[in-house]
C-alpha positions as CSV (number, residue, x, y, z in Angstrom):
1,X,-10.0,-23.9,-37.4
2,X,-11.1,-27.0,-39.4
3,X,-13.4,-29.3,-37.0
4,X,-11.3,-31.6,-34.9
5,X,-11.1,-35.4,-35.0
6,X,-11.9,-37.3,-31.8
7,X,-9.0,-37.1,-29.7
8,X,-10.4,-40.9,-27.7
9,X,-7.8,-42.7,-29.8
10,X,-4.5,-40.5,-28.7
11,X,-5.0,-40.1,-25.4
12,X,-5.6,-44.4,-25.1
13,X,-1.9,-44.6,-26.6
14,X,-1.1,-42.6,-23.6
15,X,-1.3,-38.9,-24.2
16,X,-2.9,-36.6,-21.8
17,X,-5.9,-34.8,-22.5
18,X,-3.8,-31.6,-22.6
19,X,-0.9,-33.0,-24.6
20,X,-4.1,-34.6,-27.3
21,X,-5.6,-31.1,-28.0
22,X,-2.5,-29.3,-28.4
23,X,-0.7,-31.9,-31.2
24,X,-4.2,-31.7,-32.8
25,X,-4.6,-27.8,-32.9
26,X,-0.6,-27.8,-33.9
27,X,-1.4,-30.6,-36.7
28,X,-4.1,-27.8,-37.9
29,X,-2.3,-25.0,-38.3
30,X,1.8,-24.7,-39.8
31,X,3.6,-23.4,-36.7
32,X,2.2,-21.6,-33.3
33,X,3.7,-19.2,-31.0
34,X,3.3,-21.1,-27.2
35,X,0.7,-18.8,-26.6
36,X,-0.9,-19.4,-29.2
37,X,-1.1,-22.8,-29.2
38,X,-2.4,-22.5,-25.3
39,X,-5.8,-20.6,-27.0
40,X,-6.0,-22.5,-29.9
41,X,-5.9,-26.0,-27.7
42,X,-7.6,-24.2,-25.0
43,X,-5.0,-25.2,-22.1
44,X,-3.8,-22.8,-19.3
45,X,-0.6,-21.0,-20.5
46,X,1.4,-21.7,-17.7
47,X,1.3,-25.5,-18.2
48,X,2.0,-25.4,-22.0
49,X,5.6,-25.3,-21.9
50,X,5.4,-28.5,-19.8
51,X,2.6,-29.9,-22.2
52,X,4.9,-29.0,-25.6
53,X,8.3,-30.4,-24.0
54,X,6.5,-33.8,-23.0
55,X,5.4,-34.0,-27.0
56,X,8.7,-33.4,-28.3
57,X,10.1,-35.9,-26.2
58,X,7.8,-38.3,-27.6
59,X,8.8,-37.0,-31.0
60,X,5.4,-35.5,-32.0
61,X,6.4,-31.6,-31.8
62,X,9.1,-30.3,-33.3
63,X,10.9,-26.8,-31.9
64,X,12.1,-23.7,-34.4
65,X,14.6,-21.2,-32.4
66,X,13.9,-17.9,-32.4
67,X,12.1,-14.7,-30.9
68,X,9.8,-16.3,-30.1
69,X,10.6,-19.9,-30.6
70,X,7.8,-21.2,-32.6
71,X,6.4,-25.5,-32.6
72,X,5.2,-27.2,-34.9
73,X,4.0,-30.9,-35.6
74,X,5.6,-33.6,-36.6
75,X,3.5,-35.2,-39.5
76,X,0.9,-37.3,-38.3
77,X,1.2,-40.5,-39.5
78,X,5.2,-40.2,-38.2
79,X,4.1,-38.8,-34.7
80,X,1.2,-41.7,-34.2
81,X,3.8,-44.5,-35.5
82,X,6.2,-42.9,-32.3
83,X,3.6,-42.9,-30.0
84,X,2.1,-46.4,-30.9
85,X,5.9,-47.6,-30.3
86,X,6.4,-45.6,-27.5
87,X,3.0,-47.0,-25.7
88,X,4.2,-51.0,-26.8
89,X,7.4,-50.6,-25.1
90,X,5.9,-49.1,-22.1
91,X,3.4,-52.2,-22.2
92,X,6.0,-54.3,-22.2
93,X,7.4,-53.2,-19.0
94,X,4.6,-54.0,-17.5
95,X,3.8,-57.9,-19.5
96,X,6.3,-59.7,-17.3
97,X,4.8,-58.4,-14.1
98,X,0.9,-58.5,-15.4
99,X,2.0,-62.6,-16.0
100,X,3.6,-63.0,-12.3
101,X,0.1,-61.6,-11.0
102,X,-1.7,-64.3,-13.1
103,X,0.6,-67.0,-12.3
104,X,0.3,-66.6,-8.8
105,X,-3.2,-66.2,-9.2
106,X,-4.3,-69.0,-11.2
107,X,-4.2,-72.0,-8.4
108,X,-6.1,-70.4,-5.8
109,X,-8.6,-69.2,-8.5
110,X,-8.8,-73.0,-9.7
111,X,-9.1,-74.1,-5.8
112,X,-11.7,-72.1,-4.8
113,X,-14.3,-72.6,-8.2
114,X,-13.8,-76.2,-7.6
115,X,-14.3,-75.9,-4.2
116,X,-17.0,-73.0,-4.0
117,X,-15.5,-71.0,-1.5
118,X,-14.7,-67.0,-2.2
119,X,-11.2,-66.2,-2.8
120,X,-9.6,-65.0,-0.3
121,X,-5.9,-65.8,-0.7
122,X,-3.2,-67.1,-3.0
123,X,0.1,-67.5,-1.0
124,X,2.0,-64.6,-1.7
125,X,-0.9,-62.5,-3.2
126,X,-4.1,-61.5,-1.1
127,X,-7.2,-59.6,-1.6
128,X,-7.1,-56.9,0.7
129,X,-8.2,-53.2,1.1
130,X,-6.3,-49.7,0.3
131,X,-6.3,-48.3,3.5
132,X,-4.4,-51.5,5.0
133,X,-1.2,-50.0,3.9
134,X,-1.3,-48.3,6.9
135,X,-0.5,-50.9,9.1
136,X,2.2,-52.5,6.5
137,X,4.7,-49.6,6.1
138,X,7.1,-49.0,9.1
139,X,9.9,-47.5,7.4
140,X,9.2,-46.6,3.6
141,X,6.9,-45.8,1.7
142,X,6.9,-45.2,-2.5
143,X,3.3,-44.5,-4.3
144,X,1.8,-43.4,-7.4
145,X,-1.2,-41.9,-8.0
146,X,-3.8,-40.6,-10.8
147,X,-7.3,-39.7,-10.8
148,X,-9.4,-40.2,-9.6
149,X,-6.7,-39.5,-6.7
150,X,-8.0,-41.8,-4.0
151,X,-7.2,-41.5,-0.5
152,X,-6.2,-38.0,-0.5
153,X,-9.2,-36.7,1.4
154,X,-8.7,-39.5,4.3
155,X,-7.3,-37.8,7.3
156,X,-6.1,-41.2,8.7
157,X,-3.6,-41.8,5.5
158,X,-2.5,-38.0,6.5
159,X,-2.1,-38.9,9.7
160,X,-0.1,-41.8,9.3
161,X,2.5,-40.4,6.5
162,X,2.7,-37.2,9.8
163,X,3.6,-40.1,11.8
164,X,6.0,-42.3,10.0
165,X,7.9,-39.4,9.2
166,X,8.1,-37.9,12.1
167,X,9.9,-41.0,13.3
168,X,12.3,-40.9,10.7
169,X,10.7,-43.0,7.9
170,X,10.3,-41.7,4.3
171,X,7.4,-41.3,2.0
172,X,7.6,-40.3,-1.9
173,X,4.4,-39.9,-4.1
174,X,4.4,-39.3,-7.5
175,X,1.0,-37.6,-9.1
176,X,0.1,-37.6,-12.5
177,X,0.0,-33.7,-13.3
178,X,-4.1,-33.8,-14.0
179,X,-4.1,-32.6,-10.2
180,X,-2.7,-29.4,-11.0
181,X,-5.6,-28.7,-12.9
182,X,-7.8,-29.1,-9.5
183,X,-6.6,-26.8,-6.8
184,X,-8.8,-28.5,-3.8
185,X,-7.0,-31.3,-4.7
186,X,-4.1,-30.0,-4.9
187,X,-4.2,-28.5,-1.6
188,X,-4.6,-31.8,-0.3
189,X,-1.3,-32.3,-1.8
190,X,0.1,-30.0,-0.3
191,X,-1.3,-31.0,3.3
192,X,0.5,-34.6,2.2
193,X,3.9,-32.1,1.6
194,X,3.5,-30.2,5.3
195,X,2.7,-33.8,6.9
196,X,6.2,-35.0,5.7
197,X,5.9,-36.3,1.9
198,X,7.8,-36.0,-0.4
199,X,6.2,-35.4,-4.2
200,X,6.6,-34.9,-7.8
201,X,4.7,-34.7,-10.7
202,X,4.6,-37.1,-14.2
203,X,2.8,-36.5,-17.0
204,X,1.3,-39.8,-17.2
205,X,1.3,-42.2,-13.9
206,X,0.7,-46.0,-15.5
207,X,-1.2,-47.2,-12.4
208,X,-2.1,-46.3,-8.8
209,X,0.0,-48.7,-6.6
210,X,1.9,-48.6,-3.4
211,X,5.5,-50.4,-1.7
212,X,5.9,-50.3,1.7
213,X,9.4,-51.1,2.9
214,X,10.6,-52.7,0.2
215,X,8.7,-55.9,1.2
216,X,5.4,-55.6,-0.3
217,X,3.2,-53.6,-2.8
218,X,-0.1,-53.2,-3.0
219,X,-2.0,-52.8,-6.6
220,X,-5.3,-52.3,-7.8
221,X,-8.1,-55.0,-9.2
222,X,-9.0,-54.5,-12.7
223,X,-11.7,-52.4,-13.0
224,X,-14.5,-52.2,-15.5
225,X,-14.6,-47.9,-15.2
226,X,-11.8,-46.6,-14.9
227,X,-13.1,-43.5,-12.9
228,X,-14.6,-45.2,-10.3
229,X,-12.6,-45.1,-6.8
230,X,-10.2,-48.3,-6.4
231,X,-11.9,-50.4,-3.6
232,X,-10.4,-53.8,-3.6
233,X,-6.6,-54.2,-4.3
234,X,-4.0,-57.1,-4.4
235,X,-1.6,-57.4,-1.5
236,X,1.9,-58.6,-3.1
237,X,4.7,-60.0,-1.3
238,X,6.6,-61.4,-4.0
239,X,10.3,-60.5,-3.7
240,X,11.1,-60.2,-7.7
241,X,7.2,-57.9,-8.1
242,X,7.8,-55.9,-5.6
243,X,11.6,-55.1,-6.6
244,X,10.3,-54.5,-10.2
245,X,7.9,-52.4,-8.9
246,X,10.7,-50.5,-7.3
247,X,12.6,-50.1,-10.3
248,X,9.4,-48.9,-12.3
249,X,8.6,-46.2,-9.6
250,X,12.4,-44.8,-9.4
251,X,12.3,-44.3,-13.4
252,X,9.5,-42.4,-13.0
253,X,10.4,-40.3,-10.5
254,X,13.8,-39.5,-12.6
255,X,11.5,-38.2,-15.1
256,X,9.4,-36.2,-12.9
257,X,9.2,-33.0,-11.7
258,X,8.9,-31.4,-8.4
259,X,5.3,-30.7,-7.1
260,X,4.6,-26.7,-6.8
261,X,5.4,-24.9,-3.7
262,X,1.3,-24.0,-2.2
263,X,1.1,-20.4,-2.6
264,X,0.9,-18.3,0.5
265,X,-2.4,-17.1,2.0
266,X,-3.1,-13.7,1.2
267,X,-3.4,-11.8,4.4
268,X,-6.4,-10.2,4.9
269,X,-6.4,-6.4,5.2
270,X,-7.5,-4.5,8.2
271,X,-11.1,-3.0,8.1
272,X,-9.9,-0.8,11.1
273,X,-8.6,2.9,10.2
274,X,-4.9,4.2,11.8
275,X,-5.2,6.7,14.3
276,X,-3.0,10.1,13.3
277,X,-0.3,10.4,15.3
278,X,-0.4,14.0,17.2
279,X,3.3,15.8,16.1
280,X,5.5,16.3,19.5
């Protein structure tokens, strides 16, 4: 196989690591079993299927039926054009709500320069921290999540989602599928499922954010890396955000799919030897 471009630029325009090596080892050969596009790209073969029906719906693969059905890539300049369009229209979901945040914003950041005091609060948006949704939601809770997958290791969040749903209130996470690829994370996950959640997984989660009971959200600051853990966070309680916040999080979890059952502990087998039973 030919040496392989940088794939920096697709995954920006919102493919997934996994998705951005299998177009690029399809766009280097003609057409590829499933199998053989899970070596070539080096991705686990049960999450290729998922990987090569996420590309096709983004119009970068293309299917040919038969025994076995066989992929292959849509031409490059075609598939990039898609995804570019794809990526501006996602965007654009998200402008209108990036321009409430600044509006809001803006006076209190003006006030407190002029003054030089720390900001602290602009009516309907504060700076706050993650774990204060906790004492916000009541009822309902919606979240989204993607790595670096903050807050699953806090027994207190686990805790309260136990809690809240035990008293009849709902919670709904959506993860963005890179924690299948970790199963300690994942079987935090799946502690978050036994405590009461209720979770699916998209192949690409925009942002981390949180709406508790349909009153107010919480998001992150803009941060210069994204891998580092998401310590200071705007507290929203702007009616129109927060409802398009809602919408945003039900589309996506239309289009995701249910997290994996845990597999069952294997049971361990007994070091101690059966006694013969003595015939009657």
């Amino acid at each position: 196989m030919p040496n392989m471009p940088s794939p920096d630029p697709l995954t920006a325009l919102g493919l997934t690591p996994y998705g951005t090596r299998v177009y690029i080892a399809l766009a280097s050969s003609c057409t590829s079993r499933a199998s053989d596009i899970a070596d070539n790209a080096k991705v686990p073969r049960q999450r290729v299927y998922d990987i090569l029906n996420d590309l096709m719906n983004r119009g970068m693969v293309e299917r040919i039926v038969g025994k076995p059905n066989r992929y292959m890539a849509v031409e490059p300049t075609t598939a990039v054009k898609r995804l570019i369009q794809a990526s501006r229209l996602e965007l654009g979901r998200y402008e209108d709500l990036a321009l409430r945040l600044a509006a809001q914003l803006r006076p209190a950041w003006g006030a407190n320069r002029s003054s030089g005091a720390q900001p602290q609060q602009s009516g309907q948006i504060t700076l706050t921290e993650v774990g204060q949704w906790c004492d916000l939601a009541q009822h309902r809770v919606l979240t989204t999540t993607r790595p670096p997958f903050q807050g699953l290791g806090d027994l207190s969040w686990l805790r309260h989602v136990e809690r809240l749903t035990l008293a009849g209130g709902t919670v709904r996470c959506i993860y963005q599928d890179d924690i299948l690829d970790d199963p300690d994370l994942l079987a935090k996950a799946h502690c978050y499922a036994e405590a009461g959640e209720s979770a699916r997984i998209a192949s690409r989660v925009p942002t981390w954010m949180m709406v508790t009971d349909s009153r107010r959200a919480l998001l992150p600051m803009p941060a210069a890396d994204d891998a580092q853990p998401v310590d200071g966070v705007l507290l929203i309680d702007h009616s129109d955000v927060v409802s398009k916040l809602e919408e945003e999080f039900e589309a996506l979890w239309v289009r995701s799919a249910p997290l994996p059952a845990a597999r069952p502990a294997r049971r361990p087998q007994s070091s101690v030897t059966p006694t013969p039973r003595t015939p009657l």
